[in-house]
N, C-alpha and C positions, 0 to 999 in steps of 0.2 A: 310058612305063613304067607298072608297074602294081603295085598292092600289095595286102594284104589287111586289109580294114577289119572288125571285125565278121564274119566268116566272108564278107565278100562282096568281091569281085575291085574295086577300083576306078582309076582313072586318076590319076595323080600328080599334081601343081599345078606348074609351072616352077621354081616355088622354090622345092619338094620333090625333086625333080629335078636342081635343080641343088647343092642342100647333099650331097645322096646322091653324087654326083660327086666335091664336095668332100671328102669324105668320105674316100670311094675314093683321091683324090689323095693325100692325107697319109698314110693308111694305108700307099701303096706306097713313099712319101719314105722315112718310117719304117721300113718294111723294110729300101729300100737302104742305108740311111744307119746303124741299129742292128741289122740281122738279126744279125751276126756274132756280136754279143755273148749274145743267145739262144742263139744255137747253141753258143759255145763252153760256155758257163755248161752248159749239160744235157750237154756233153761231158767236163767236167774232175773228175777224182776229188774227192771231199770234201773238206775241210778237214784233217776230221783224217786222212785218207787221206793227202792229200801232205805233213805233218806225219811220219805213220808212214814214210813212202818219205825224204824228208828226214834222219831221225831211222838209218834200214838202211841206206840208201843214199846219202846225202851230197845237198851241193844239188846238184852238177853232173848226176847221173842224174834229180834232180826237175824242174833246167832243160829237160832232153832229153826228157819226159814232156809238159810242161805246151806244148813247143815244137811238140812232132805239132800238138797242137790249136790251134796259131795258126797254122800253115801250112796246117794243112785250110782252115778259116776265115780267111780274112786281110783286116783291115781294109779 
């Protein structure tokens, strides 16, 4: 592998190489392991959104709401 030192192209050390790996590894753990909760998080109305729906429409229509996005996404 190869990286950019200084504007100049140069070759990795083994255990530059290998921590970058490392790296990579955990990164993808961490995806598999907590992606869902990113994604539901950027997918669930506000706070005070399901507050407001809560508030017109009862909990059981806010259950059925917040329940889409844990069937999208599911642990």
């Amino acid at each position: 592998m190869e990286k950019m030192l200084n504007g100049v192209v140069v070759a990795m050390t083994e255990a530059e190489e290998a921590a970058r790996n490392t790296e990579i590894a955990a990164s993808v753990a961490d995806e598999a392991a907590n992606g869902y909760k990113r994604k539901r998080a950027n997918e669930y109305p506000t706070w005070q959104g399901q507050l407001d729906d809560i508030f017109h429409n009862g909990i059981d229509s806010w259950k059925a709401t917040i329940q889409v996005t844990k069937d999208k996404y599911p642990k």
